[in-house]
C-alpha positions as CSV (number, residue, x, y, z in Angstrom):
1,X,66.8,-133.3,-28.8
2,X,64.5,-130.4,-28.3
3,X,63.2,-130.2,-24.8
4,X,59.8,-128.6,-23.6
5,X,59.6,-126.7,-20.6
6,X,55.8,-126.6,-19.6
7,X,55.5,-124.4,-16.6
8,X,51.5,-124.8,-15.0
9,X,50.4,-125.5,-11.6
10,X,47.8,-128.1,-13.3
11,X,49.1,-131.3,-12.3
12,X,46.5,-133.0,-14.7
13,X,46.7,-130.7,-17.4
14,X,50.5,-131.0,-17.4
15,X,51.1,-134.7,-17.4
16,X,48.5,-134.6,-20.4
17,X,50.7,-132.2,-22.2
18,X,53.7,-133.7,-21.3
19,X,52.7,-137.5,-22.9
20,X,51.6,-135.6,-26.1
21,X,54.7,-133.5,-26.5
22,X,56.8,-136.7,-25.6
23,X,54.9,-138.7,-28.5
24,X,56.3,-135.9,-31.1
25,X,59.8,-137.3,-30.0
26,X,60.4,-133.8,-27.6
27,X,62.0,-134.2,-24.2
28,X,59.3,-132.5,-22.1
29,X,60.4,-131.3,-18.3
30,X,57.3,-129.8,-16.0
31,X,57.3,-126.8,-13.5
32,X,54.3,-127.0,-11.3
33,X,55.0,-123.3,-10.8
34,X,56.8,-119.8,-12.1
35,X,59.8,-119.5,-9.6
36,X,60.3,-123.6,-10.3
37,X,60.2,-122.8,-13.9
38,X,62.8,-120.0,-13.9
39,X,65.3,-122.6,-12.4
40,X,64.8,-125.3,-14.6
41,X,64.8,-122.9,-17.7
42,X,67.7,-121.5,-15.6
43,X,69.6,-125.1,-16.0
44,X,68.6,-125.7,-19.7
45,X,68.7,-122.5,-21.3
46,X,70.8,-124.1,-24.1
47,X,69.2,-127.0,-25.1
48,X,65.3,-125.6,-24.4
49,X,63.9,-124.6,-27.6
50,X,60.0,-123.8,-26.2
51,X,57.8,-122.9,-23.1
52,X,54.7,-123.6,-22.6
53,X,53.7,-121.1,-20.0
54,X,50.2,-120.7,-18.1
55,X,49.1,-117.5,-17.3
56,X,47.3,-118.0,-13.4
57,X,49.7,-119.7,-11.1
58,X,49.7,-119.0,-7.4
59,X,53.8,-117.6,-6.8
60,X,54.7,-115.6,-10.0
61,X,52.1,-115.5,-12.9
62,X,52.8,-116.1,-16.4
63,X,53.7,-112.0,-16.9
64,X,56.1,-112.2,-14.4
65,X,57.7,-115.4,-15.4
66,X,57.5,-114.1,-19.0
67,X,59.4,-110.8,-18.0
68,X,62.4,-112.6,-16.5
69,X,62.2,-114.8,-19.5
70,X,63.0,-112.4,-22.0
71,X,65.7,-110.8,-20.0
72,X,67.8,-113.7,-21.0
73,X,66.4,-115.6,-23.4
74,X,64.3,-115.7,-27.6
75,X,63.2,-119.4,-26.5
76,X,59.6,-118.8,-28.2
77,X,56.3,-118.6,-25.4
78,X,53.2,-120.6,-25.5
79,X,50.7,-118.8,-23.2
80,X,47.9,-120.5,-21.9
81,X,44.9,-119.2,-20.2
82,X,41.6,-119.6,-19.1
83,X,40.6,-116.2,-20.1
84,X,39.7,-114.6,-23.3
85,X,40.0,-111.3,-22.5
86,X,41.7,-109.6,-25.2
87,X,43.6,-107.2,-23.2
88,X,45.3,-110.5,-22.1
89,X,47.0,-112.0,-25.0
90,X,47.5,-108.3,-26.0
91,X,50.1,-107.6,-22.9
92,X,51.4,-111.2,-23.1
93,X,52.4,-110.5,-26.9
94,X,53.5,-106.9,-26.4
95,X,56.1,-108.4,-23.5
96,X,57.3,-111.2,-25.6
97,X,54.7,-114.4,-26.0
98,X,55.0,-115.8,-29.7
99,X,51.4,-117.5,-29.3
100,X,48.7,-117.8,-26.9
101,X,46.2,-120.7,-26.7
102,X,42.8,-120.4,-24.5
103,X,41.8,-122.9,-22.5
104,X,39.8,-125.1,-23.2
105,X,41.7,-126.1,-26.0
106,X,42.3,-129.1,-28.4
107,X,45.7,-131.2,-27.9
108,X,45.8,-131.2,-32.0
109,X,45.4,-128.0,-32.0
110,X,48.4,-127.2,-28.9
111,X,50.9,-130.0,-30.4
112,X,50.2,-127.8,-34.3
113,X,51.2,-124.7,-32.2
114,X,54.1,-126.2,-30.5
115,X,55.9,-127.8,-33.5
116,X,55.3,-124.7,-35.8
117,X,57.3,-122.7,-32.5
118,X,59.8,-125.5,-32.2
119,X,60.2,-125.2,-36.1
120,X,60.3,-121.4,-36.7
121,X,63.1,-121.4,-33.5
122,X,65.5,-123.9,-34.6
123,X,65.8,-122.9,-38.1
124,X,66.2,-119.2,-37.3
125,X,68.4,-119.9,-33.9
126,X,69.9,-123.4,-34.4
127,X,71.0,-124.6,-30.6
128,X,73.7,-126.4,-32.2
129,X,75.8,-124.2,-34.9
130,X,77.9,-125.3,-37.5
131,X,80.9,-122.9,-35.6
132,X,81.2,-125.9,-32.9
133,X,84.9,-127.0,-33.5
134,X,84.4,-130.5,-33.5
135,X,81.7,-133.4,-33.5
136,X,82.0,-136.3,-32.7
137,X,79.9,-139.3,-33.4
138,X,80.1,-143.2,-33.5
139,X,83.1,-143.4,-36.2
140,X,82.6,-140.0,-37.2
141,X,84.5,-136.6,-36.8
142,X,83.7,-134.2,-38.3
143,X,86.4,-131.2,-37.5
144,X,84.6,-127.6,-38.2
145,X,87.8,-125.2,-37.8
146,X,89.8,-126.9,-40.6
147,X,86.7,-128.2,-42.1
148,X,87.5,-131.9,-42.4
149,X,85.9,-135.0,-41.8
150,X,87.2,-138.5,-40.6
151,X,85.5,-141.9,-41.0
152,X,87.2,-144.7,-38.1
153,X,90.0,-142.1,-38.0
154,X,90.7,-142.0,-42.3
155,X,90.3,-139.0,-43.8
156,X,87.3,-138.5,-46.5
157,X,87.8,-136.2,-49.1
158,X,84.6,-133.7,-49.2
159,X,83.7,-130.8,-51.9
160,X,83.2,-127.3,-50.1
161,X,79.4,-128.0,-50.2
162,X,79.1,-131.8,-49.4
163,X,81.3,-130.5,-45.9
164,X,78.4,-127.6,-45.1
165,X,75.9,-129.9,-46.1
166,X,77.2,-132.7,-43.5
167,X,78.2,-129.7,-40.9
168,X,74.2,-128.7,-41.2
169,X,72.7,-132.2,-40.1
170,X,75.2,-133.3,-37.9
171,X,74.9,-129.9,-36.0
172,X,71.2,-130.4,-36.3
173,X,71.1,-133.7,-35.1
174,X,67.8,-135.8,-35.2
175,X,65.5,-132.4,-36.4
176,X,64.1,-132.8,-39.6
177,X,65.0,-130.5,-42.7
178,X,63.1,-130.3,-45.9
179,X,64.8,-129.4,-49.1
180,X,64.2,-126.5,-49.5
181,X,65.1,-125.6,-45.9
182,X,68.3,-127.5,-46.3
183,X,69.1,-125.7,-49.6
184,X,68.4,-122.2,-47.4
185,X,70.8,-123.0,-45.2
186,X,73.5,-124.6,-46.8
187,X,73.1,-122.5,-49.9
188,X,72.6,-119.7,-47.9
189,X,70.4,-117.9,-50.8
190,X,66.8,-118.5,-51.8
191,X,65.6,-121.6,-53.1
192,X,66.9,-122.3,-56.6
193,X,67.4,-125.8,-56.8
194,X,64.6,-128.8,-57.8
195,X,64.6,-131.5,-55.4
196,X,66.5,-133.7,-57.7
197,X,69.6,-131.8,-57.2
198,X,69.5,-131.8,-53.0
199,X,68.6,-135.1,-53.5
200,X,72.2,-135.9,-55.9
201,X,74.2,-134.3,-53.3
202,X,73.0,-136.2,-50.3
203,X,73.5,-139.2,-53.0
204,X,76.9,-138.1,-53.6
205,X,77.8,-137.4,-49.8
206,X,76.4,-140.9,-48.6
207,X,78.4,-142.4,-50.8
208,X,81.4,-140.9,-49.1
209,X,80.8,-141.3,-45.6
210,X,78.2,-144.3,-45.6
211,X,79.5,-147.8,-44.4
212,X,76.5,-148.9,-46.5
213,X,75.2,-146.0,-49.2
214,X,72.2,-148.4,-49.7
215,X,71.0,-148.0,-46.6
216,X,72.4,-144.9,-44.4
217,X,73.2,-144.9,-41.2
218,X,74.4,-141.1,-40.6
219,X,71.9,-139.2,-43.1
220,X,67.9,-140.6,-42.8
221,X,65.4,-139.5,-45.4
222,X,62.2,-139.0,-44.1
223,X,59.7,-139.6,-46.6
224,X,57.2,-137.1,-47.9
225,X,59.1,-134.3,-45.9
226,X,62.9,-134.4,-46.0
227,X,65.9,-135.5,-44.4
228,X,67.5,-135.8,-40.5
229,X,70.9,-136.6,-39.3
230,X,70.3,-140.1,-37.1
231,X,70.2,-138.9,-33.2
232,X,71.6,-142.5,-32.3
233,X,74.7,-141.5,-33.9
């Protein structure tokens, strides 16, 4: 699951943001301050795929945090402030901040920002990759290095794509993919197919690895948008 590091001395603020990025099915961890937050972020580093980072806190401010930040890590930057000073969110984005948000702002409008992040991040830097040897899930294998898959320990029989198709979701686990995005990735080339044809090989692939093809257990569609690898796998 992606997790949420929200780093801002505003107790109230903070628990706010935390119950709305928690509703959007994100893990959300608070820092009530900068030195705080470069520990937890410290701890998490692989699974964190966004901070939400205030700019005026009383130990390090938000520069400060946002310069140790990017000496390890892409994870995108939410900047908030109460200013809006343009010289601001002009030094926050030249040392690394993806977005900036002033306060007062609307929680429609930080939850838009934080899932187009979240989004933009995974699909460019996916924190789990298809090069993991081996997954594992509840009567699932699915071995990466000699590219095989095993269903309660039998051996399924997968074409080249159906396999980097699986690989892709399962690695993915829980996020939601659109066609389009799945064909980018699996495909590896720009959109060509319609959506009938991503939508024949996830057919053809549940068919193989489903218990029940009618109704999937491993491979959820999400209607109107796509399709997710279950997270209760």
């Amino acid at each position: 699951m992606n997790k949420v590091l929200i780093i801002d001395d505003d107790k109230e603020l903070c628990a706010l943001m935390k119950k709305c990025v928690e509703q959007e099915n994100l893990a959300a961890i608070v820092a009530g301050g900068g030195i705080e937050g470069l520990h937890i972020l410290a701890e998490n580093k692989d699974t964190c795929s966004l901070i939400i980072l205030d700019i005026m806190m009383p130990d390090l401010d938000g520069f400060q945090v946002l310069q140790q930040v990017r000496q390890t890590s892409n994870v995108p930057v939410l900047m908030l402030t109460a200013k809006s000073d343009e010289e601001d969110k002009v030094s926050g984005l030249r040392m690394g901040a993806d977005d900036y948000l002033t306060k007062p702002f609307s929680i429609n409008e930080l939850m838009a920002r934080v899932n187009s992040l979240i989004r933009r991040y995974t699909l460019l830097n996916p924190t789990s990759s298809t090069e993991t040897d081996c997954m594992v899930f509840q009567g699932m294998t699915i071995d990466n290095l000699n590219r095989l898959v095993f269903m309660n320990n039998v051996q399924v029989e997968l074409t080249g794509k159906e396999f980097d198709l699986l690989s892709f979701l399962a690695a993915n686990k829980g996020k939601v993919f659109t066609k389009k995005q799945i064909y980018t990735h699996v495909w590896e080339e720009e959109y060509a197919f319609d959506d009938s044809n991503i939508m024949s090989f996830i057919s053809k692939l549940r068919k193989k690895i489903e218990p029940d093809p009618e109704h999937p257990f491993y491979i959820l569609t999400v209607r109107g948008v796509g399709y997710r690898f279950n997270r209760e796998a």
